[in-house]
C-alpha positions in Angstrom: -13.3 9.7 -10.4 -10.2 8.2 -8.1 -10.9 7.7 -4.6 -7.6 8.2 -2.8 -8.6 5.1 0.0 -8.7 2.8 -2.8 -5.8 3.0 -4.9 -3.2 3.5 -3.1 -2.5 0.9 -0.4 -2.2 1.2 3.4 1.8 0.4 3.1 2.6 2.5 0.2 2.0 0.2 -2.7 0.2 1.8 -5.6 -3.1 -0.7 -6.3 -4.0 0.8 -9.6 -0.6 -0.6 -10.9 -0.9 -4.0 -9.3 -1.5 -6.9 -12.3 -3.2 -8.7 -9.1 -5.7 -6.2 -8.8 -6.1 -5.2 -12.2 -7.0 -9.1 -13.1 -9.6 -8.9 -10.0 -7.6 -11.2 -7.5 -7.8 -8.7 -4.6 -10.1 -6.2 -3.3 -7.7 -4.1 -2.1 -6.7 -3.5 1.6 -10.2 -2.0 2.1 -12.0 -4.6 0.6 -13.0 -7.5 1.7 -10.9 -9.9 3.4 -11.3 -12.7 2.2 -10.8 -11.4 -1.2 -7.6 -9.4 -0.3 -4.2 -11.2 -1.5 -2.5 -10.9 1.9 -5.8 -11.4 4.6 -3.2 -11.7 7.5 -1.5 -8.5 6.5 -0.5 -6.5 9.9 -0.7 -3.7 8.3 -4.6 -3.5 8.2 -4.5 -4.6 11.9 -2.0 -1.9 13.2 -3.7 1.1 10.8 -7.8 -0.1 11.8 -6.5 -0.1 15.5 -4.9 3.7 15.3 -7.8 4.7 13.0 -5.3 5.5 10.2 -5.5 5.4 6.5 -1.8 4.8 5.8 1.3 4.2 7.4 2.8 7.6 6.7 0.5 9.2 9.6 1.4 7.1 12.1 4.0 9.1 14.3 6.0 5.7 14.7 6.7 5.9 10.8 8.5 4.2 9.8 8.1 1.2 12.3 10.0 -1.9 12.5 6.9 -3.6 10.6 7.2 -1.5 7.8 11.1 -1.6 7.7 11.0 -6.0 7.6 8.6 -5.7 4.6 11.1 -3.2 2.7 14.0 -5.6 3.2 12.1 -9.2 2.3 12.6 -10.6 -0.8 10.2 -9.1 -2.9 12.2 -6.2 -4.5 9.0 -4.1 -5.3 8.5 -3.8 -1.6 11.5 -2.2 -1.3 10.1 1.3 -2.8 7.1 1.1 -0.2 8.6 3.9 2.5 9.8 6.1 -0.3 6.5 5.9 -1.8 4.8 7.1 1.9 7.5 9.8 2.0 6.5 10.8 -1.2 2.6 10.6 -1.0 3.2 12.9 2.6 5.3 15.5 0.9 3.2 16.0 -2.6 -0.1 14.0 -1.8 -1.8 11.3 -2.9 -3.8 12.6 -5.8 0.1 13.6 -7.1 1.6 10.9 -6.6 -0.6 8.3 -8.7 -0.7 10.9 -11.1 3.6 10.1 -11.2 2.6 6.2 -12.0 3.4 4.7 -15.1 2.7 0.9 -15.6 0.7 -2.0 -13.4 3.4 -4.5 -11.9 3.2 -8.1 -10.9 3.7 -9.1 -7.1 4.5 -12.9 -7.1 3.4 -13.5 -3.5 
């Protein structure tokens, strides 16, 4: 059974499709910290602090937070706020149901 808080991550990226995950190098934004591929991530700060489960809810979406990790260099980040936009319009369930293939992300 798929738990919606654990695949799908806090900025939009889809965990069940993540090579890093898949390969058991990260827990996942809900998972332990020190077993999460980005522990300083600000989104976990920002989301814990407004009680949120992903970015989407937040009535700020999308921030400037979200808006520097679309344009940095890693060009699967770049789908992150269509993915939220997605995920709000059709749900989550839906949208991993849409996924295809697990991805690599080199940082």
């Amino acid at each position: 059974m798929f738990s919606k808080e654990w695949n799908i991550s806090i900025c939009g990226l889809n965990c069940a499709k993540c090579e890093i995950f898949l390969n058991n190098h990260c827990s996942k934004c809900r998972g332990p910290l020190d077993n999460h591929w980005s522990p300083d991530c600000e989104f976990i700060e920002c989301i814990n602090q407004k009680k949120l489960k992903y970015c989407y809810e937040c009535e700020n979406f999308p921030c400037e937070k979200i808006e520097k990790f679309v344009n940095d260099e890693y060009p699967h980040h770049r789908q992150t706020i269509n993915n939220l936009k997605k995920m709000k319009e059709i749900g989550i369930e839906a949208f991993i149901k849409e996924q295809k293939r697990a991805v690599f992300c080199p940082k």
